[in-house]
Rosetta silent file (secondary structure, phi, psi, omega in degrees, C-alpha in Angstrom):
SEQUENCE: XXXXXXXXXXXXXXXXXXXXXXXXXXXXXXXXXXXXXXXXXXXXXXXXXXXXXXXXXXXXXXXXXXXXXXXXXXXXXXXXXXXX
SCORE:     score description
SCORE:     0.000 S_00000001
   1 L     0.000  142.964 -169.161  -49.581   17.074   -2.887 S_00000001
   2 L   -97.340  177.400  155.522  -46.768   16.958   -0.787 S_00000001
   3 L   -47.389  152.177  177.301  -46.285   16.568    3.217 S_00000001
   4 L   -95.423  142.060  172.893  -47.074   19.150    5.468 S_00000001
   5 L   -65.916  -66.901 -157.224  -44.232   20.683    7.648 S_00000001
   6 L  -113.262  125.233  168.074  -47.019   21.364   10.637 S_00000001
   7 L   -68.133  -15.761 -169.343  -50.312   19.289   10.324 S_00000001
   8 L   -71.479    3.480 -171.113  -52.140   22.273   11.800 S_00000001
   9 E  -121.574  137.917 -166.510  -51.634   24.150    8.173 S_00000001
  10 E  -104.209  125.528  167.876  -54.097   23.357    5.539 S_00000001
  11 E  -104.795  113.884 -177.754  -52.391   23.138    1.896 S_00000001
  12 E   -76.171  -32.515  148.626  -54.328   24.442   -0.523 S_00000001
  13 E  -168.221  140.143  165.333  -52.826   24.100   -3.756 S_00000001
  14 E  -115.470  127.989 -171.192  -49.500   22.723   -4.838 S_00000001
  15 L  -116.840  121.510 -166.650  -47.826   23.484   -7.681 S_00000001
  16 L   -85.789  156.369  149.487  -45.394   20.962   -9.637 S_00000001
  17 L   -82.550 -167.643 -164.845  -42.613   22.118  -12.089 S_00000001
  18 L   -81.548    9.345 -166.845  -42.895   20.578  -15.703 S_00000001
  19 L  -103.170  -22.697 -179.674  -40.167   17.774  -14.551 S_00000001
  20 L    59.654   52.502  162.378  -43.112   16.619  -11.586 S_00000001
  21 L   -99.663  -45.173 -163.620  -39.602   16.719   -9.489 S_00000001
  22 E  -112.727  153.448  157.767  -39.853   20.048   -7.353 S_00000001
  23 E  -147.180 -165.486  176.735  -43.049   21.686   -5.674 S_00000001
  24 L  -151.629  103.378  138.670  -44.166   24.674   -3.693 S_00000001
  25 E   -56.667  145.963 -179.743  -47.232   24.281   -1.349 S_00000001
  26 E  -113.978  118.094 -174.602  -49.418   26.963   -0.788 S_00000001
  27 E  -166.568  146.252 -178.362  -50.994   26.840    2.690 S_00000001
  28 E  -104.589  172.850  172.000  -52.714   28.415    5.549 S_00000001
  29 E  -129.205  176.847 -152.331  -52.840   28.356    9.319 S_00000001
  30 L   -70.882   -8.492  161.189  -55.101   28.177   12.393 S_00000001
  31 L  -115.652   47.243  175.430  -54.049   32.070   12.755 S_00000001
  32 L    39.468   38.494  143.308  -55.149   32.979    8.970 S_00000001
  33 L  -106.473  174.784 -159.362  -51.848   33.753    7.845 S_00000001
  34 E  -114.582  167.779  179.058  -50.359   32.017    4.281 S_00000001
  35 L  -155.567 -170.229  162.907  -47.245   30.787    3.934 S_00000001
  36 E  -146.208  176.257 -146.181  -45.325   28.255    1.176 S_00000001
  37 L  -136.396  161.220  160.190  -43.310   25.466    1.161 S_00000001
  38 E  -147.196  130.036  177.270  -40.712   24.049   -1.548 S_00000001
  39 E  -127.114  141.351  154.637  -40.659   20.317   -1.778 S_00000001
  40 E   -99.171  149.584 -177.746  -38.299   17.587   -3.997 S_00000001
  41 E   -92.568   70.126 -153.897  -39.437   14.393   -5.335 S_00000001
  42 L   -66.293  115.318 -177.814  -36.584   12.026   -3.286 S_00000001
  43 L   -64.668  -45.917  172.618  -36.149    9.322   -5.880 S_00000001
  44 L   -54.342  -17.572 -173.136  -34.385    7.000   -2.934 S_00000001
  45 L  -105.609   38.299 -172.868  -37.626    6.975   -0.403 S_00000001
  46 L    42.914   59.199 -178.383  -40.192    5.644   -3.787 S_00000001
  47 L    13.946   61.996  150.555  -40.512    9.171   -4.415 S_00000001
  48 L   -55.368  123.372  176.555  -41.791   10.405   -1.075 S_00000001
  49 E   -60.995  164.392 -179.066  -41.673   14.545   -1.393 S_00000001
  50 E  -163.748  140.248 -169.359  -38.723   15.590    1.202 S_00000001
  51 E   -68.895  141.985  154.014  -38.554   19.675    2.179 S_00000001
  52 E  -109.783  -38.012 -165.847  -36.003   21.557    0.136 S_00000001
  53 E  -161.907  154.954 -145.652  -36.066   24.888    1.882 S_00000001
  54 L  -116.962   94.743 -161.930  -37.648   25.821    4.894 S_00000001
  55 L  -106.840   -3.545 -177.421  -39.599   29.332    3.722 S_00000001
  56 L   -65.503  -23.262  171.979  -41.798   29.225    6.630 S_00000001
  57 L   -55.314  -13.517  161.911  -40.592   31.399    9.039 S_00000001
  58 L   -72.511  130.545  160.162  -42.692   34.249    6.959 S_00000001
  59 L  -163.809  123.647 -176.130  -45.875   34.987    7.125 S_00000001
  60 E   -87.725 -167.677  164.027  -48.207   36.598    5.056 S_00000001
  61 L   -86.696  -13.515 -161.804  -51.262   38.328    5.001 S_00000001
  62 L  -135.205  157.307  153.533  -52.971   37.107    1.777 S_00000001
  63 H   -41.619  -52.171  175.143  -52.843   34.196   -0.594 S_00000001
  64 H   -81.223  -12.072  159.411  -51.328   36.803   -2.798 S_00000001
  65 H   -42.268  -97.689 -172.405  -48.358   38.079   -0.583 S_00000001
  66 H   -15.692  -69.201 -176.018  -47.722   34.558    0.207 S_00000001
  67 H   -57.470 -106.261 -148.291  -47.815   33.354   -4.281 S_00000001
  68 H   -51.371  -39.313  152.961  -45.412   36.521   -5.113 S_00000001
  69 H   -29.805  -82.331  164.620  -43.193   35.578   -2.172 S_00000001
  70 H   -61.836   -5.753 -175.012  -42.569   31.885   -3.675 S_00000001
  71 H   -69.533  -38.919 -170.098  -42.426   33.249   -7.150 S_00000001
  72 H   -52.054  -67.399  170.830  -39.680   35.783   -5.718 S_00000001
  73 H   -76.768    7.506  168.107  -37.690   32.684   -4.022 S_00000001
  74 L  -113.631   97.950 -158.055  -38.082   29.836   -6.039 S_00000001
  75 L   -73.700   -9.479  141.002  -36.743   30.336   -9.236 S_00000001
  76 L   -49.357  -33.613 -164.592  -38.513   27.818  -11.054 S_00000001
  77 H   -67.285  -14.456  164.287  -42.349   28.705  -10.230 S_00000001
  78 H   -80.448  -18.978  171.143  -42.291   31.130  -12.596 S_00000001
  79 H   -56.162  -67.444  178.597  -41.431   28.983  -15.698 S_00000001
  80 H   -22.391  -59.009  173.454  -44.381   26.878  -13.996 S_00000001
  81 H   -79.964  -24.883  171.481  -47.139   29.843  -14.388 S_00000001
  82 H   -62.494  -35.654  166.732  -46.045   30.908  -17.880 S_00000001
  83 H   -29.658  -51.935 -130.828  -46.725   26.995  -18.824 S_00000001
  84 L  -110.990    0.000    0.000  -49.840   27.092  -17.609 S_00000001
């Protein structure tokens, strides 16, 4: 699991691609909306996660708003649930 942008948001499940390079948190906050995250696996910091895109400024109502939201912008995560 990677860092949280804001400790006040609880991440709930993170999802790796098949390379365990990129992720997307899934995570809520203290006013019960969801939101996600995209993280890289920074080889230079002994592969510390480091924020790729900042998706937070959104916020949904639901887990599933939020999950169709990163599938829409992250163009991996979908290879990621057909793996799985």
């Amino acid at each position: 699991m990677s860092r949280r942008i804001d400790k006040s948001w609880l991440v709930f499940r993170s999802i790796e691609n098949a390379e365990h390079d990129r992720c997307v948190d899934l995570f809520s906050r203290p006013d019960g909306s969801f939101g996600f995250e995209e993280f890289r696996r920074d080889v230079e910091d002994a592969g510390a996660w480091t924020p790729v895109a900042y998706y937070s400024v959104a916020a949904y109502s639901s887990v599933d708003d939020a999950l169709k939201a990163a599938a829409a912008s992250v163009a991996w995560l979908t290879e990621a649930f057909e793996g799985r």
